[in-house]
BAGU-569868 format. One record per residue: residue in three letters; z, y, x of N, C-alpha, C in turn. Coordinates in steps of 0.2 Angstrom, whole numbers, plus 5000, padded with zeros to 4 digits. Layout:
ALAZYXZYXZYX...
end
This chain:
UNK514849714996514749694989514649624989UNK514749594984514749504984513949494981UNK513749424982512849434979512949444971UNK513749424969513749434962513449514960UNK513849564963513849624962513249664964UNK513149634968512349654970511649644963UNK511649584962511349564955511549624950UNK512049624950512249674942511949744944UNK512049754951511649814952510849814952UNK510849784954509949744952509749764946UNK510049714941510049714935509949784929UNK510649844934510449914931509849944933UNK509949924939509149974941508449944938UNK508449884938507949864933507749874928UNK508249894926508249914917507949984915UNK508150024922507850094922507250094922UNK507050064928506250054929505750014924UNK506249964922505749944916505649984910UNK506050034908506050114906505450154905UNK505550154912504850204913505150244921UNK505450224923505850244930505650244934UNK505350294940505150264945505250224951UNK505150174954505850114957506050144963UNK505650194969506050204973506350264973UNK506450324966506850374966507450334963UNK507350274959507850244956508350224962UNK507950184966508550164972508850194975UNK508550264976508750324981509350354975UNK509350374969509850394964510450344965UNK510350264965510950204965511250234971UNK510950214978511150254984511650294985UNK511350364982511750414980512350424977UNK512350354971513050394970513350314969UNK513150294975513650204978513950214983UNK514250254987514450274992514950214996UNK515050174993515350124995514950064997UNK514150064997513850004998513550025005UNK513449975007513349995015512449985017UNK512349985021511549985025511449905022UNK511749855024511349795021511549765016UNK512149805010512049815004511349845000UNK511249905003510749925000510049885002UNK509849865008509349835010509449755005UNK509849725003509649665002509749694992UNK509949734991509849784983509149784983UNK508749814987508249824986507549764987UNK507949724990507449654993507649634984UNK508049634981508149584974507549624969UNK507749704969507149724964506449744966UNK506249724972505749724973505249644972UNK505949614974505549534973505349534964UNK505949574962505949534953505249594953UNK505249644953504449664950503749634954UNK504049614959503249594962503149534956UNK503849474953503549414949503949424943UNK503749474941504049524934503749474930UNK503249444929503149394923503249324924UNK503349274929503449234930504249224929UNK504449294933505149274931505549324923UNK505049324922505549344915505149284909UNK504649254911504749184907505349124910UNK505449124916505949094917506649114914UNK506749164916507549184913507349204904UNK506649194902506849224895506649304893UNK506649344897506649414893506349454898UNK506049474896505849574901506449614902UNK506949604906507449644906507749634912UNK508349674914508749684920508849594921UNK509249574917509649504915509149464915UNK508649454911508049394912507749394918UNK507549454919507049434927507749404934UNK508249444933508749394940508949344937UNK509049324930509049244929508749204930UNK508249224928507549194929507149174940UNK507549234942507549214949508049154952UNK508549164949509149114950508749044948UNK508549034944508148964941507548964945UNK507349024948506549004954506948964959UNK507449004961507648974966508248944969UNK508348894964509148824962509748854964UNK509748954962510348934961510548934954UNK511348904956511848904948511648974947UNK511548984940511949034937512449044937UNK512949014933513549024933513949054942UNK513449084944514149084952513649144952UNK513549164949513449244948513349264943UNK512949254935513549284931514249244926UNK514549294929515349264928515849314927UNK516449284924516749344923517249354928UNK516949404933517349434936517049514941UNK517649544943517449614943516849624948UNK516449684944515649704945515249624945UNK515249584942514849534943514449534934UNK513849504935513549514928514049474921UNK514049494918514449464911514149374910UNK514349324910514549274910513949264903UNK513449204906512849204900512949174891UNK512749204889512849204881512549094880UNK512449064875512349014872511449034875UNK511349084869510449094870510249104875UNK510449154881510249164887510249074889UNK510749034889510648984893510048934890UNK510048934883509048884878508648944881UNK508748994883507949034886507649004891UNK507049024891506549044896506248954897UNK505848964899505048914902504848924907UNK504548854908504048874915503448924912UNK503048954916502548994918501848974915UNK501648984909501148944907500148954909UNK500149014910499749024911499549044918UNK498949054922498849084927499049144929UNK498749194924498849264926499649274925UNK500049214921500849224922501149194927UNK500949144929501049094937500949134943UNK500449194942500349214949500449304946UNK500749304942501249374940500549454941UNK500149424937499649484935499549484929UNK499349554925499149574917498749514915UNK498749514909498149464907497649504905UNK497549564905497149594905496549604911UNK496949604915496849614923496349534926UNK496749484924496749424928495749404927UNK495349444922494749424920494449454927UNK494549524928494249574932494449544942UNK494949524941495249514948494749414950UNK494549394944494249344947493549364945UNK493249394943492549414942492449434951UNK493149494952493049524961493149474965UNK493649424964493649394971493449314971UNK493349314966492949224963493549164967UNK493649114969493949084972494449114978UNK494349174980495149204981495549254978UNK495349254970495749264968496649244967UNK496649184968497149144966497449154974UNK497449164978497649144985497749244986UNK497349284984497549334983498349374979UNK498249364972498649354968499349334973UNK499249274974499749224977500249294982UNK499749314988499949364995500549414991UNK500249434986500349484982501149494978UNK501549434979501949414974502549414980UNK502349424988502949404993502749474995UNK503449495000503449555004502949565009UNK502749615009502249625013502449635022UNK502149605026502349615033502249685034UNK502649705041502849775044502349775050UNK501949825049501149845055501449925058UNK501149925064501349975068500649985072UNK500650055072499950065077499950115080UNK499750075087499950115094499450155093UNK499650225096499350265098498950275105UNK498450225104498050225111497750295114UNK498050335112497850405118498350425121UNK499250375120499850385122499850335127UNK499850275124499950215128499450155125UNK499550095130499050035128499750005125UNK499349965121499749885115500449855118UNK500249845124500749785129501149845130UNK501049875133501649965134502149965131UNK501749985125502249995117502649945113UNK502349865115502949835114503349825119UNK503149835126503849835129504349875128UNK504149945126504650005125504949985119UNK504649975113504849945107505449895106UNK505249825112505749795113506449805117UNK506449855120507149885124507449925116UNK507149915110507649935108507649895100UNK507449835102507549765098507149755092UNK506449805095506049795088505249745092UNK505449685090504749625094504449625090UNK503549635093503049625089502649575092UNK502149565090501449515091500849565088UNK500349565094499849605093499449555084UNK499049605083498649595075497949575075UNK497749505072497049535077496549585073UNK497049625066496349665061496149735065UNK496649745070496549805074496549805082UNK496349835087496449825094497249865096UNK497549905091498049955092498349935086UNK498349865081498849845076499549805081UNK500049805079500649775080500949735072UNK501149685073501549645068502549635071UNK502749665066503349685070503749605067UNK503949565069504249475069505249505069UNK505349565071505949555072506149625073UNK506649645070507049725072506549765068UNK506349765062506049785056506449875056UNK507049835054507449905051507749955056UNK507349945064507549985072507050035071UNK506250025067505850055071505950125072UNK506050165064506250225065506850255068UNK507050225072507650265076507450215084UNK506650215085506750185093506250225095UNK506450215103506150285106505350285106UNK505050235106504350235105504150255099UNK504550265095504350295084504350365087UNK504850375090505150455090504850485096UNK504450445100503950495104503150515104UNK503150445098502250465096501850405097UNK502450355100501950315104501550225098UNK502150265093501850205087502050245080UNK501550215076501650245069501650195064UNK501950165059502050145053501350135049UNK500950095051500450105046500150025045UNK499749995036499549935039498949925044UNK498849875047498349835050497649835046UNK497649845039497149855037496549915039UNK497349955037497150025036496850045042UNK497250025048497050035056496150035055UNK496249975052495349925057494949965051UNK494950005046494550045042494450115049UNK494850125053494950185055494550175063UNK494750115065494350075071493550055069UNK493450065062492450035061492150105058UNK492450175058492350205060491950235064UNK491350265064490750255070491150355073UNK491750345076491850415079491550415089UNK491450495089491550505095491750565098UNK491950585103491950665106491550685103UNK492050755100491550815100491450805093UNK491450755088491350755081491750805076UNK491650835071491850855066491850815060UNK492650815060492750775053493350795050UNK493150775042493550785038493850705034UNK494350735032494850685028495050705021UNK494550685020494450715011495150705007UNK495550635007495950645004496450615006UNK496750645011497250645018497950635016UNK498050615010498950585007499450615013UNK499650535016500050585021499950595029UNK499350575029498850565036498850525039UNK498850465036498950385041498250385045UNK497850375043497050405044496950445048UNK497050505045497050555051497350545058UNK497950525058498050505066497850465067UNK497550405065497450355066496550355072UNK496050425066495450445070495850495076UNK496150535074496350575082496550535087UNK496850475086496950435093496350395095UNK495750395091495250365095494750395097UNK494650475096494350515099494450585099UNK494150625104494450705102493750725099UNK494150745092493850775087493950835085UNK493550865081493750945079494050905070UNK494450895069494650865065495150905057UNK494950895053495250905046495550895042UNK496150915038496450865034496450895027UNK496150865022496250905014496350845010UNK496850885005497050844998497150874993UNK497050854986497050894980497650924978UNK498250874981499050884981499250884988UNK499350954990499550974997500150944997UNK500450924994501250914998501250864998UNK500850794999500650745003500750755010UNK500250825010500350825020500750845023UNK501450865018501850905022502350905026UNK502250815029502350795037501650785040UNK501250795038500650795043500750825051UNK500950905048500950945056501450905061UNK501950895057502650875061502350815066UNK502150755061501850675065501350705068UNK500950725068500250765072500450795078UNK501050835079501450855085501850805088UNK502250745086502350685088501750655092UNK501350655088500650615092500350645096UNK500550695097499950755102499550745100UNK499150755095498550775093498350855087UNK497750865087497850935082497350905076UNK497750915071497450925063497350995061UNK496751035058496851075053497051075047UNK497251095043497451065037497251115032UNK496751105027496351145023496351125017UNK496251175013496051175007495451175002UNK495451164998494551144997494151194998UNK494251274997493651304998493851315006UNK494151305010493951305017493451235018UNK493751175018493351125016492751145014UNK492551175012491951175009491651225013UNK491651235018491451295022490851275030UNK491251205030490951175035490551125032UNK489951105037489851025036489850975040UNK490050915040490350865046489950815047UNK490350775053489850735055490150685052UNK490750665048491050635046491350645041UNK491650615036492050635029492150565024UNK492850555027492950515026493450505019UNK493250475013493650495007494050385006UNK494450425006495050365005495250404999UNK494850364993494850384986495850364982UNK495950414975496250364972496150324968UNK496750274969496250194966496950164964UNK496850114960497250084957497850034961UNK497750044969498150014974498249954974UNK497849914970497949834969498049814974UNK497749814981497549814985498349814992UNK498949854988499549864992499849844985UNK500049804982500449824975500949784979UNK501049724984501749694987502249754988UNK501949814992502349874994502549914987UNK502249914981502149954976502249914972UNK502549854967502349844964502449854956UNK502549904956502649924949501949964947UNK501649964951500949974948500449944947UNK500649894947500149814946500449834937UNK501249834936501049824928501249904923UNK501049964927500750034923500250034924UNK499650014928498950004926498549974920UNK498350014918498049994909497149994910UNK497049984905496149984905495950044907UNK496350084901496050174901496250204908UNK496950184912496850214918496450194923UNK496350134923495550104927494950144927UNK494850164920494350214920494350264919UNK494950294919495050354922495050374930UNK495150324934495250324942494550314944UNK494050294938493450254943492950324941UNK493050364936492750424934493150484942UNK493750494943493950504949493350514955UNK493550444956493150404961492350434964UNK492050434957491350444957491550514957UNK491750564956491750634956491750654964UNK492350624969492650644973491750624978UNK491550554976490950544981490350604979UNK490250624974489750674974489950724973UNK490550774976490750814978490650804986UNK490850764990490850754997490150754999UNK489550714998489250705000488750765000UNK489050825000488650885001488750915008UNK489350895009489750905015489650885021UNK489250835021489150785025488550815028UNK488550825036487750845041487050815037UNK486750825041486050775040486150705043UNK486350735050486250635054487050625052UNK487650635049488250625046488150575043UNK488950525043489250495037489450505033UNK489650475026490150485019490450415022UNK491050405023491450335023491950345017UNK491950295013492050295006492550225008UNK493350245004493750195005494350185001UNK494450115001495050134993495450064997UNK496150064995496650024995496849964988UNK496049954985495849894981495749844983UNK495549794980495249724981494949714974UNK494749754968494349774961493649784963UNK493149724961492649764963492349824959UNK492649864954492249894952492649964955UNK492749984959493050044964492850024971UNK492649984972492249944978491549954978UNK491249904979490449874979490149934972UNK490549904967490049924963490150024961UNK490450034963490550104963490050144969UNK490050124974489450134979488650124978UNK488750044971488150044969487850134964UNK488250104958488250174953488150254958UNK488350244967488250324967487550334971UNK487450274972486550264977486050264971UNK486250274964486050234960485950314957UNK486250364959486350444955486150484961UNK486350454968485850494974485750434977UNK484850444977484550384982484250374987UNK484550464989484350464995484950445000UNK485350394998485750385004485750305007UNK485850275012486050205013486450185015UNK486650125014487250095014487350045019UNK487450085025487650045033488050005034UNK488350005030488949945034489549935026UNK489749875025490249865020490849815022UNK491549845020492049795026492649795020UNK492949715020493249705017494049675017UNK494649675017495049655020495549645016UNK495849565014496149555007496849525010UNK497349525006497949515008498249455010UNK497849395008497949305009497649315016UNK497549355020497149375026497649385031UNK498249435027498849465033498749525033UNK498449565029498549635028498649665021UNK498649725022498549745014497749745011UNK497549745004496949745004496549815003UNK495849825008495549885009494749865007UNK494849905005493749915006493549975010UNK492949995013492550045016492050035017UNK491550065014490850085014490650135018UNK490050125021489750185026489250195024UNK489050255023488550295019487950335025UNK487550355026487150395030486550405025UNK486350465026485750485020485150465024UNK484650435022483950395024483650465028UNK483150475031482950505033482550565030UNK482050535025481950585021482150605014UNK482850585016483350615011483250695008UNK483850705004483950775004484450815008
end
């Protein structure tokens, strides 16, 4: 495909998603019936529409419009090239721009438009992050670096990138984890190298890792995984200790490569459902809540602009349910670790205040924070333990 073509296909699939389409069933349906575009057609199809929605606002005031055509105009004009040498009239290339397409579009006038978030939103993200807001934002609008986490019950760091490197995937250790990897090179090898496909590294961020590493685990503990998605976590605690370990979510088909990656890992998962959950109590229970993802939206970014007020408060009501749910579950000398892939303080700090504030008999051990202008994706985690003369 020429970059012309590639645009135009951009262009369509942008149009869908700006619809209401979701962007990666969208890619996978283009895929499907483009049979003629190859591994680095698709790859750099995809690097175009994920770049236009991460600066969906930025660049649709440059080009002019919310649409397939403004936002890759509007990129074209971020970054010096000609229009005209892409749209033009020639086969699969975009249509050759109108008189008004060429008087459209503006610089970026405002903040929450310069660093490509709601303006709804932009009041609440600097209330949470005061002076890194903007450095946040910023992280938020490039592609997110590729993290790998060695399975230190397989092999140590240096090991795994040796093996990794025999088959052209280079990393540089991370310092958010002791078992992070930052891959610098052979991104698109990892899933077909032999150290993916023996257990000996998994796909996960740096963030995610060191929430899984400040975890107070040891031998012999019982723990559960309140809301186990697709078990990044879960293996994450099984390679740092043998546990009698759990896995529940309220949409099972989340886990349903749990077992398969769990037997790559050599480790064991139960995998339960709530009233089995509900039958034990642990020494552990750790809820990786849902949350508005702000915290990953480089990976995801179309969810930066379907998030509304009312979804907000829909997820923060969630939230506070899932914690006074859990927290019955939880031994006497046990934790509650309470965790979300935000950087909003009100699903954060102030969610853990509101739940200490409904049961006070719990205390607040430990609070950890890790934002993406850092080199990760952004996470929170709280650590919970009930005072002594709790309930």
């Amino acid at each position: 495909m020429t970059p012309a073509a590639r645009v135009q296909a951009a262009i369509e699939i942008l149009d869908e998603i700006l619809a209401g389409a979701p962007a990666e069933r969208t890619l996978t349906r283009w895929a499907r019936r483009s049979r003629y575009a190859g591994s680095k057609d698709r790859a750099a199809l995809r690097d175009l529409v994920f770049d236009a929605l991460r600066c969906r606002r930025s660049l649709a005031a440059l080009g002019g419009a919310e649409t397939g055509r403004g936002l890759m105009l509007g990129a074209c004009r971020r970054d010096g090239v000609d229009p005209d040498t892409i749209f033009q009239n020639a086969r699969y290339a975009p249509a050759p721009l109108t008189s008004a397409e060429r008087a459209a579009g503006r610089q970026p006038e405002t903040a929450a438009e310069r660093l490509d978030i709601p303006d709804w939103l932009w009041p609440r993200l600097v209330a949470s992050l005061h002076d890194r807001a903007a450095p946040v934002a910023q992280a938020l609008r490039s592609r997110a670096p590729v993290h790998l986490r060695v399975n230190v019950a397989r092999c140590g760091r240096d090991a795994a990138m040796a093996v990794l490197a025999e088959d052209g995937v280079h990393c540089i250790p991370h310092p958010a984890s002791s078992a992070a990897l930052e891959v610098v090179r052979g991104s698109r090898r990892v899933s077909s190298s032999r150290a993916y496909r023996d257990g000996l590294v998994e796909l996960q961020d740096a963030g995610s890792q060191a929430i899984a590493e400040a975890l107070p685990l040891r031998d012999g503990m019982r723990v559960l995984d309140y809301c186990a998605g697709g078990g990044g976590k879960t293996l994450a605690m099984a390679a740092r200790a043998r546990l009698d370990l759990f896995a529940h979510d309220a949409a099972p088909s989340r886990m349903k490569n749990l077992p398969q990656r769990a037997e790559r890992a050599g480790v064991s998962v139960k995998i339960v459902d709530a009233a089995e959950a509900r039958r034990h109590r642990y020494d552990l229970v750790l809820c990786d809540v849902p949350c508005t993802g702000s915290g990953a939206w480089r990976r995801a970014p179309e969810g930066k602009w379907r998030l509304g007020p009312d979804r907000l408060q829909t997820l923060l009501r969630t939230q506070a349910g899932i914690l006074d749910e859990t927290a019955v579950l939880v031994a006497p000398d046990g934790t509650l670790a309470y965790a979300t892939c935000s950087v909003l303080q009100e699903e954060n700090h102030a969610q853990i205040a509101a739940f200490r504030q409904r049961e006070p008999g719990w205390t607040l051990r430990g609070e950890y924070h890790w934002l993406p202008d850092a080199g990760t994706d952004g996470f929170y985690l709280a650590l919970l333990t009930r005072q002594p003369d709790g309930p």
